[in-house]
N, CA, C and O atoms as CSV, one atom per row, in Angstrom:
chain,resi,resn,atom,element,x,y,z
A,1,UNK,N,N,0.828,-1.195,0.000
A,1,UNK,CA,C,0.000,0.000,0.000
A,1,UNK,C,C,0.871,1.257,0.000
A,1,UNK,O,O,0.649,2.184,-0.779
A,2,UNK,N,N,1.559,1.263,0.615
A,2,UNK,CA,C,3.050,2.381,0.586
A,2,UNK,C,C,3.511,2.839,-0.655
A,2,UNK,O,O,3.513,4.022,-0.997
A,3,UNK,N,N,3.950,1.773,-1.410
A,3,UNK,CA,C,4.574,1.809,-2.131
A,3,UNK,C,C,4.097,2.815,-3.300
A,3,UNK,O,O,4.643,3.786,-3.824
A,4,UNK,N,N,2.235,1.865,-3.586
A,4,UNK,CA,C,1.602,2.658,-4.476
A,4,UNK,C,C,1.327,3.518,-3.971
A,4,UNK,O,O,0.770,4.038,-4.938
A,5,UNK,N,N,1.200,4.278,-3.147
A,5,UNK,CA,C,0.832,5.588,-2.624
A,5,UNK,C,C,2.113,6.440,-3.479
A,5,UNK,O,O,1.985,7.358,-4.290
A,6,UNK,N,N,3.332,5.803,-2.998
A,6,UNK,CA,C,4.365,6.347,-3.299
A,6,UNK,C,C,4.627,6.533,-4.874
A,6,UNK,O,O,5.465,7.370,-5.211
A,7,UNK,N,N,3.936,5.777,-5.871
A,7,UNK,CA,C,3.696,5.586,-7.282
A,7,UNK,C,C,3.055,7.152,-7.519
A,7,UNK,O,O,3.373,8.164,-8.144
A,8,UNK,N,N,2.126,6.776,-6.764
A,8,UNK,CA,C,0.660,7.921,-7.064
A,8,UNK,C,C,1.452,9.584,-6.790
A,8,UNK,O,O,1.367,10.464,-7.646
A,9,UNK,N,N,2.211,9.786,-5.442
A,9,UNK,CA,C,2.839,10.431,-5.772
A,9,UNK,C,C,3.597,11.324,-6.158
A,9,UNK,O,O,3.718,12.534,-5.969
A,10,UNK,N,N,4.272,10.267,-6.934
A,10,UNK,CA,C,5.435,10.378,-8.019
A,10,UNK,C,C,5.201,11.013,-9.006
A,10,UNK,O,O,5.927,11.858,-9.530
A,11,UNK,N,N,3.898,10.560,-9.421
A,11,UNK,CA,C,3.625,10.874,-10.836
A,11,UNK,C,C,2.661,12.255,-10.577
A,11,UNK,O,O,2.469,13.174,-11.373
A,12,UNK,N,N,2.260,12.137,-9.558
A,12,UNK,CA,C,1.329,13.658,-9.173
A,12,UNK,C,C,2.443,14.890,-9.330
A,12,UNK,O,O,2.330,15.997,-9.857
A,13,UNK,N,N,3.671,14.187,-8.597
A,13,UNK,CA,C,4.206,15.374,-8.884
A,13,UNK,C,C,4.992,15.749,-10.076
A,13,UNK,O,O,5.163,16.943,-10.324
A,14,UNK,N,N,5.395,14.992,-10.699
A,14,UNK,CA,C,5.999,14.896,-12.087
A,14,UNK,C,C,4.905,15.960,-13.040
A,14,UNK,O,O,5.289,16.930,-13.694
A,15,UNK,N,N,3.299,15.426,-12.896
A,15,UNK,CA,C,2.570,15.959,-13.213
A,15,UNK,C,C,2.008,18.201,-13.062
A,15,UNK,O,O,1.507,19.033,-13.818
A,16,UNK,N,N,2.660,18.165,-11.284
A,16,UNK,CA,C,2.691,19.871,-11.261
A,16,UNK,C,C,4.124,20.597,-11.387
A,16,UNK,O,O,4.324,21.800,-11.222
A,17,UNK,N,N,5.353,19.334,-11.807
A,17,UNK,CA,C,6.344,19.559,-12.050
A,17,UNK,C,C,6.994,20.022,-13.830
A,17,UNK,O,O,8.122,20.288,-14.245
A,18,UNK,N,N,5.805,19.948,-14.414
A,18,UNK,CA,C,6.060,19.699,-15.865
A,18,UNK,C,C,5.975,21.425,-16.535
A,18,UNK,O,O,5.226,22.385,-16.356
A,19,UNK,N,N,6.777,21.241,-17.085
A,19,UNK,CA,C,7.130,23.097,-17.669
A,19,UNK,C,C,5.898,23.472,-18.680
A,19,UNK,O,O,5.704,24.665,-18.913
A,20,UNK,N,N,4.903,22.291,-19.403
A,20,UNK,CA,C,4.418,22.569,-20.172
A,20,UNK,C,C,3.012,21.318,-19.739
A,20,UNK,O,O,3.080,20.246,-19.137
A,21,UNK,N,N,1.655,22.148,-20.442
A,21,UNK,CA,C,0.792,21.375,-19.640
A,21,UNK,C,C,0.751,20.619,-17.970
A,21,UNK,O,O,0.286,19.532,-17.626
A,22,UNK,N,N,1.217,21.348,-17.422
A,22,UNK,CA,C,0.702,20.893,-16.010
A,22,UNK,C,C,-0.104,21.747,-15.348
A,22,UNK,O,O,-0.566,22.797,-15.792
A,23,UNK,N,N,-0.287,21.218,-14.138
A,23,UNK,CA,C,-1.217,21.004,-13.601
A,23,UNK,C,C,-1.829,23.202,-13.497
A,23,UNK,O,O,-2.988,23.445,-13.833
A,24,UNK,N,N,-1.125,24.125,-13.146
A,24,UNK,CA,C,-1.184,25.250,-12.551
A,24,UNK,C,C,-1.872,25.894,-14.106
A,24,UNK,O,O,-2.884,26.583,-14.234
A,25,UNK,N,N,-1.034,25.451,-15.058
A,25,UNK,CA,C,-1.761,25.962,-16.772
A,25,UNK,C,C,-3.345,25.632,-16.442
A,25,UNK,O,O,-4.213,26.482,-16.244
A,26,UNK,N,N,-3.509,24.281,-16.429
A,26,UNK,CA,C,-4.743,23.663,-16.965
A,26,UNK,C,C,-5.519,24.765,-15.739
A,26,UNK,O,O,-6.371,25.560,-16.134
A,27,UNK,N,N,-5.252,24.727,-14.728
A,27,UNK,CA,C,-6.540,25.389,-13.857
A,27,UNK,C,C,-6.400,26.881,-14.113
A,27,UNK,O,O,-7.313,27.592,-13.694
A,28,UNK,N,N,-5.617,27.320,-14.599
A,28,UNK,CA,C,-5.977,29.086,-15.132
A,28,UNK,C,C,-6.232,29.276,-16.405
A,28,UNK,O,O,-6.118,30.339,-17.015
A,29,UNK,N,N,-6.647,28.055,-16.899
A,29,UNK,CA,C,-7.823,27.569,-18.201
A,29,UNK,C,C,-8.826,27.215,-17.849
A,29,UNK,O,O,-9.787,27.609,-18.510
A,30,UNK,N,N,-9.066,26.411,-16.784
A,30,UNK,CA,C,-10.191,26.084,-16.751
A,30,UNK,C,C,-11.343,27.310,-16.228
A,30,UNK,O,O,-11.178,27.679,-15.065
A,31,UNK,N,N,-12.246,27.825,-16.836
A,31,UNK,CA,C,-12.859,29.248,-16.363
A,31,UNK,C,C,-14.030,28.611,-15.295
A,31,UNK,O,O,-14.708,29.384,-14.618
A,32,UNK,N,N,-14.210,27.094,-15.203
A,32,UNK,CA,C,-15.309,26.944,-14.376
A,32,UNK,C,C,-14.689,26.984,-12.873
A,32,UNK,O,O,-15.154,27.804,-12.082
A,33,UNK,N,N,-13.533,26.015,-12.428
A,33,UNK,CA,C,-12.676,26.079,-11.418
A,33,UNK,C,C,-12.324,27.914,-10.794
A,33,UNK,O,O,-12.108,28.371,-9.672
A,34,UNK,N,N,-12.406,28.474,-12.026
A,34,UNK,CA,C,-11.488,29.762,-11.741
A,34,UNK,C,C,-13.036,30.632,-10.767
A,34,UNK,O,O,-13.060,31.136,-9.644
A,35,UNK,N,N,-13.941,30.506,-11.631
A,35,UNK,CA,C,-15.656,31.231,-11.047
A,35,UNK,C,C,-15.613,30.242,-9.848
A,35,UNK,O,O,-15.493,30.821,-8.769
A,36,UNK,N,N,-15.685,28.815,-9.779
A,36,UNK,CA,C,-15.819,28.121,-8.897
A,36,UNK,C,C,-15.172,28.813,-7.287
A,36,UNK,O,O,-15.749,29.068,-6.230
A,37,UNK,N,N,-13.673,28.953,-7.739
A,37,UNK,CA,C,-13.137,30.170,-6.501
A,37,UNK,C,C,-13.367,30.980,-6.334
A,37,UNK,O,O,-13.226,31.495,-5.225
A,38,UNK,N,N,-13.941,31.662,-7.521
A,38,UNK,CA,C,-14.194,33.585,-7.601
A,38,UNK,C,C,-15.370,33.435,-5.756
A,38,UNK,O,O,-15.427,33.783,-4.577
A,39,UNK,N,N,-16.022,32.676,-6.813
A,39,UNK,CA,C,-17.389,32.625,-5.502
A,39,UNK,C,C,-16.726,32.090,-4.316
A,39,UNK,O,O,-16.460,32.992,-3.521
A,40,UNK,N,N,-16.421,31.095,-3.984
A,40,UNK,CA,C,-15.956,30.578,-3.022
A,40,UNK,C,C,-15.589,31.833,-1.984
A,40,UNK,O,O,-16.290,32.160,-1.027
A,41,UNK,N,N,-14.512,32.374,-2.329
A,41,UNK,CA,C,-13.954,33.447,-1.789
A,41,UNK,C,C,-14.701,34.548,-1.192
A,41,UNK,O,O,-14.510,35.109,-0.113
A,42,UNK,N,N,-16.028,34.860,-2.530
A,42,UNK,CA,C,-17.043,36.042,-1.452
A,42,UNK,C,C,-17.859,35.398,-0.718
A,42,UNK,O,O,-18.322,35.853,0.328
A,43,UNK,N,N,-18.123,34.263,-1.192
A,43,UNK,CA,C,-18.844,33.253,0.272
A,43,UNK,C,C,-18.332,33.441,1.617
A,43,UNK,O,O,-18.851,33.774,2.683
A,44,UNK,N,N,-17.106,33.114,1.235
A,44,UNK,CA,C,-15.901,33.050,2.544
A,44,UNK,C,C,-15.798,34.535,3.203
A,44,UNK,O,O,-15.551,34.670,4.402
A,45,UNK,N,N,-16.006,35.638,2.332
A,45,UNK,CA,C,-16.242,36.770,2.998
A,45,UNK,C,C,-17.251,36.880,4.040
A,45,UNK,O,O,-17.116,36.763,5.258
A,46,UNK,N,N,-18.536,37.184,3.175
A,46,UNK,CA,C,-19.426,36.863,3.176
A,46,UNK,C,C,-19.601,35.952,4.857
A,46,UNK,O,O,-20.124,36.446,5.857
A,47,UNK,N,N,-19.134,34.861,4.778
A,47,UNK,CA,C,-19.606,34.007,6.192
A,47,UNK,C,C,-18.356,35.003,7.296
A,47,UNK,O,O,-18.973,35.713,8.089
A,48,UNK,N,N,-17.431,35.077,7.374
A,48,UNK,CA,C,-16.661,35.975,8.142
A,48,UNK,C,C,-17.467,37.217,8.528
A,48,UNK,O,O,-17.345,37.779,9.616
A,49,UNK,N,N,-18.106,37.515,7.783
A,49,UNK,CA,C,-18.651,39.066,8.437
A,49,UNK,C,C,-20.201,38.760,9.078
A,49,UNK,O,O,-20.403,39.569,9.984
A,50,UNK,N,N,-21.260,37.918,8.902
A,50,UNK,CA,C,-21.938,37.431,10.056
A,50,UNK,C,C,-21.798,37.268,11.522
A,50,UNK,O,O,-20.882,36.749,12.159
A,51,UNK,N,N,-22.770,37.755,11.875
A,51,UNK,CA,C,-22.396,38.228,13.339
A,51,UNK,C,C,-23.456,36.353,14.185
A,51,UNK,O,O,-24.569,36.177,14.680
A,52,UNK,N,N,-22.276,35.452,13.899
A,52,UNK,CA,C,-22.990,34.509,14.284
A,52,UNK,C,C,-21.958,34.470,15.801
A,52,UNK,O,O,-20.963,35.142,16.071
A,53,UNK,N,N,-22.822,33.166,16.781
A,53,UNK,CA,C,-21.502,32.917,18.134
A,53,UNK,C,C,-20.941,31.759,17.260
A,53,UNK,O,O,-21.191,31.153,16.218
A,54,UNK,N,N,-20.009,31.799,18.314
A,54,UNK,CA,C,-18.970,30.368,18.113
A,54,UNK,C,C,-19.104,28.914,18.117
A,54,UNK,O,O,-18.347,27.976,17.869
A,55,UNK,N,N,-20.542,29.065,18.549
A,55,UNK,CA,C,-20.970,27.513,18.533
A,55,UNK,C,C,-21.227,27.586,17.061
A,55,UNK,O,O,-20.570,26.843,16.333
A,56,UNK,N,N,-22.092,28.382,16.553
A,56,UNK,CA,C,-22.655,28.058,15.401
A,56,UNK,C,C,-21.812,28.052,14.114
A,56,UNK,O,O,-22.124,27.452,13.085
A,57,UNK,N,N,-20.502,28.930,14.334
A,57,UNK,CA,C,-19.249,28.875,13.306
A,57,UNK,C,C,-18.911,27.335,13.469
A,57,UNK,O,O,-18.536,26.634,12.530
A,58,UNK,N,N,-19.087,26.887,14.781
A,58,UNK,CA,C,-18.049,25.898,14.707
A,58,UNK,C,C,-18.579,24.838,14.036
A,58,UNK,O,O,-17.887,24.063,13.376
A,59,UNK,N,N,-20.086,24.725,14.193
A,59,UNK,CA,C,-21.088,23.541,13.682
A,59,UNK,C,C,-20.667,23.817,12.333
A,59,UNK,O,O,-20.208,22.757,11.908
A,60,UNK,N,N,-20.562,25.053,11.099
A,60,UNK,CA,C,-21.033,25.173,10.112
A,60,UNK,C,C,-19.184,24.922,9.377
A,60,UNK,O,O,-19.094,24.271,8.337
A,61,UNK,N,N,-17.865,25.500,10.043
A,61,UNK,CA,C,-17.112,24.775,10.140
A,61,UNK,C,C,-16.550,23.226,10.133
A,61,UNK,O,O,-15.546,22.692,9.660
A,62,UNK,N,N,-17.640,22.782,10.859
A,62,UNK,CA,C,-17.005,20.974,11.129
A,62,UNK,C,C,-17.699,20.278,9.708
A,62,UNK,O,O,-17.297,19.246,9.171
A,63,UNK,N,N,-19.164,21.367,9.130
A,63,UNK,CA,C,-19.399,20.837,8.433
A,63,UNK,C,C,-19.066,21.087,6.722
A,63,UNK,O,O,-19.511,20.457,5.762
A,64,UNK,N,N,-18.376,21.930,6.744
A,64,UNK,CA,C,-17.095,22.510,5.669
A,64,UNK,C,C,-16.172,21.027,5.658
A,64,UNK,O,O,-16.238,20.043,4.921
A,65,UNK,N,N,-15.263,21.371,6.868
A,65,UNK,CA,C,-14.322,20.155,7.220
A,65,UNK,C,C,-14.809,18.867,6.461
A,65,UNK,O,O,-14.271,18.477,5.424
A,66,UNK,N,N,-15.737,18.318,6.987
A,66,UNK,CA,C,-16.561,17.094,6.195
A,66,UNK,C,C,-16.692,16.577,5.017
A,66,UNK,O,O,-16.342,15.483,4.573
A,67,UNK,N,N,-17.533,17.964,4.279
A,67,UNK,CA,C,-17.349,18.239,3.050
A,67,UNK,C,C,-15.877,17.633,1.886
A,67,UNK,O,O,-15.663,16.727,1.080
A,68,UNK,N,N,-15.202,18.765,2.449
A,68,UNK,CA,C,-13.744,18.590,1.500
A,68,UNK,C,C,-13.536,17.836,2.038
A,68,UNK,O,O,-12.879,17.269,1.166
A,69,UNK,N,N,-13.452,16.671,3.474
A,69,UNK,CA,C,-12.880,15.274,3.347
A,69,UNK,C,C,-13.509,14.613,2.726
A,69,UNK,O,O,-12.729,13.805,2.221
A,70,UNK,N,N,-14.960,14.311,2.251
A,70,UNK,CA,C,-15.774,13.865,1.624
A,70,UNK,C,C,-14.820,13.614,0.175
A,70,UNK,O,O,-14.511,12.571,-0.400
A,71,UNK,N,N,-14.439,15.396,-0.201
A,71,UNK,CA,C,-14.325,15.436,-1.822
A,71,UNK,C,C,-12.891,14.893,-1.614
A,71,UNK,O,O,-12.582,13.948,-2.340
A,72,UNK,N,N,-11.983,15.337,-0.750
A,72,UNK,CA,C,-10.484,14.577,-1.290
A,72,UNK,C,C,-10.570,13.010,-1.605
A,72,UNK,O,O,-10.015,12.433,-2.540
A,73,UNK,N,N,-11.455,12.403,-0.538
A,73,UNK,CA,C,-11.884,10.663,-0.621
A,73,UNK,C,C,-11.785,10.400,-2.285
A,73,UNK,O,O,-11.033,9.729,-2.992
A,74,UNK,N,N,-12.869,11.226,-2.523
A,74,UNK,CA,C,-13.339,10.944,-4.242
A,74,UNK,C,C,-12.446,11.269,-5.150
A,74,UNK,O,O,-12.367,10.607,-6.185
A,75,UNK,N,N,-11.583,12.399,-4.900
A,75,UNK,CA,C,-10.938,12.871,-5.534
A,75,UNK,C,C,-10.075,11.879,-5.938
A,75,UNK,O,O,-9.889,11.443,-7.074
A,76,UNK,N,N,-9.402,11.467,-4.559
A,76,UNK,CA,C,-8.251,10.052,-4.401
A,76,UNK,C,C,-8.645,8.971,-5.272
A,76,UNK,O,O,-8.010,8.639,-6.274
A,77,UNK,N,N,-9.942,8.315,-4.775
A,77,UNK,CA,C,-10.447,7.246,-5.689
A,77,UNK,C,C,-10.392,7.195,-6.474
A,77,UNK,O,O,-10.044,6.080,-6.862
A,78,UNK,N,N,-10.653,8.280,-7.603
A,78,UNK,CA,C,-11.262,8.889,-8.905
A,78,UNK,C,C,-9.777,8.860,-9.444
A,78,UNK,O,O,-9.613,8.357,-10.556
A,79,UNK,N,N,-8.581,9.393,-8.703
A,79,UNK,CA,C,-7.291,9.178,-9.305
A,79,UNK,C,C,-6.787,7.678,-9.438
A,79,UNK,O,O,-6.225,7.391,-10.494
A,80,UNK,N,N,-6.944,6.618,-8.398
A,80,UNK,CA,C,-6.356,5.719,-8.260
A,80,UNK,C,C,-6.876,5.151,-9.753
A,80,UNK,O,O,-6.138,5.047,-10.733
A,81,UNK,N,N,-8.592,4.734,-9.714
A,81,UNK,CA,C,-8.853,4.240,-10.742
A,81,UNK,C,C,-8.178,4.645,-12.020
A,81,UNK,O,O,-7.408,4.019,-12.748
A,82,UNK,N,N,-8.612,5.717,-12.091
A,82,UNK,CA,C,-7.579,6.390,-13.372
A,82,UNK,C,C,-6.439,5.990,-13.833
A,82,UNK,O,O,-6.090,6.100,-15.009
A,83,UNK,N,N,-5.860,5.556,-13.033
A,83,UNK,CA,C,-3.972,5.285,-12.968
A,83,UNK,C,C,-4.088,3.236,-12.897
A,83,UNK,O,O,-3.358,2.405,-13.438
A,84,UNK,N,N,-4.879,3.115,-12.318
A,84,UNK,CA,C,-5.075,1.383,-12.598
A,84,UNK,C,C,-5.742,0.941,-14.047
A,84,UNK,O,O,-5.694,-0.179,-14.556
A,85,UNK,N,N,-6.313,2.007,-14.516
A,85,UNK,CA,C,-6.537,1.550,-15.888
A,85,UNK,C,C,-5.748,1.854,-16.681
A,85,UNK,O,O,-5.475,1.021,-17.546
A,86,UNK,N,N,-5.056,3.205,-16.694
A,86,UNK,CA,C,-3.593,3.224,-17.137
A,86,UNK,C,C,-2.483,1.903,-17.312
A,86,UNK,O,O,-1.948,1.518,-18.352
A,87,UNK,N,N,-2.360,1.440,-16.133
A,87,UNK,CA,C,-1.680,0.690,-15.906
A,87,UNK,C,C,-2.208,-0.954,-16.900
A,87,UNK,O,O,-1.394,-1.657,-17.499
A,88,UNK,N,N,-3.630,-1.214,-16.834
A,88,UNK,CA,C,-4.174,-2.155,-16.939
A,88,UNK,C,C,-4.238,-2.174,-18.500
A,88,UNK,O,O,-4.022,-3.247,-19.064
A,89,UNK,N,N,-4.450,-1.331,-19.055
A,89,UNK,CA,C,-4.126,-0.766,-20.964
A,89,UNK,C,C,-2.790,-1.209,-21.132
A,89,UNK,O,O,-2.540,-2.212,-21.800
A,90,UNK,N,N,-1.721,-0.382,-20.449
A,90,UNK,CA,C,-0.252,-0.679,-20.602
A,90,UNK,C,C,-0.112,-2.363,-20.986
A,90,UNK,O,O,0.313,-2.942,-21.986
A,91,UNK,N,N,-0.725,-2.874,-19.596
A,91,UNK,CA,C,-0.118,-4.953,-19.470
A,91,UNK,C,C,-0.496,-5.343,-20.989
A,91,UNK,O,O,0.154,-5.890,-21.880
A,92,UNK,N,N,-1.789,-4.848,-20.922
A,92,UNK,CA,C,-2.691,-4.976,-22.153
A,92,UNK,C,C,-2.049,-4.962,-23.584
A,92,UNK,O,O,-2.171,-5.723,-24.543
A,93,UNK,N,N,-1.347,-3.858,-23.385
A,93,UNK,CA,C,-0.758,-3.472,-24.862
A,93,UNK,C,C,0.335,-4.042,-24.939
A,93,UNK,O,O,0.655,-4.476,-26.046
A,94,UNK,N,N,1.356,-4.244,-23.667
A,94,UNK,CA,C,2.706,-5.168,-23.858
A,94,UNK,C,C,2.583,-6.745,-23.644
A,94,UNK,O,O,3.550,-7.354,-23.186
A,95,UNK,N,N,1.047,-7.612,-24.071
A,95,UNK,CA,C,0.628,-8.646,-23.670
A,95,UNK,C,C,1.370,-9.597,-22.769
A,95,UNK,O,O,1.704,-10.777,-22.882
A,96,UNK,N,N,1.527,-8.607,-21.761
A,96,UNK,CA,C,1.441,-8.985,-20.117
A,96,UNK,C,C,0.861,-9.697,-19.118
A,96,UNK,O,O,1.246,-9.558,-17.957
């Protein structure tokens, strides 16, 4: 399990390491990601300047937190598969 973690990565970073098409290009192309933050950000204002108490930041907080662990999970998954079919084409093509 290490190891492939350590695969995954490798190649992640090879991937925001690359002078041409990587990773920092593609997302200041992508205009949905880019609005996706625009908003994010006055949201994030936006909830900072509510005059809520601290219980209720913290509830709406834990449930932020949640959220993006939710999405990294998928995110992860969504890569692994990706990279096992990669891999699984490759055997494929060098009849492995």
């Amino acid at each position: 399990m290490i190891m492939s973690m350590n695969i995954f990565q490798l190649f992640f970073n090879y991937l925001e390491e690359r002078p041409y098409n990587n990773v920092y290009q593609n997302i200041k192309q992508n205009v949905d990601y880019l609005e996706a933050v625009t908003k994010e950000t006055e949201l994030s204002q936006q909830f900072k300047e509510l005059d809520l108490s601290d219980e209720k930041r913290k509830i709406i907080m834990q449930w932020i937190d949640a959220i993006q662990a939710q999405e990294s999970a998928y995110t992860t998954v969504v890569f692994r598969m990706g990279m096992q079919c990669c891999f699984s084409l490759l055997m494929q093509l060098a009849d492995l």
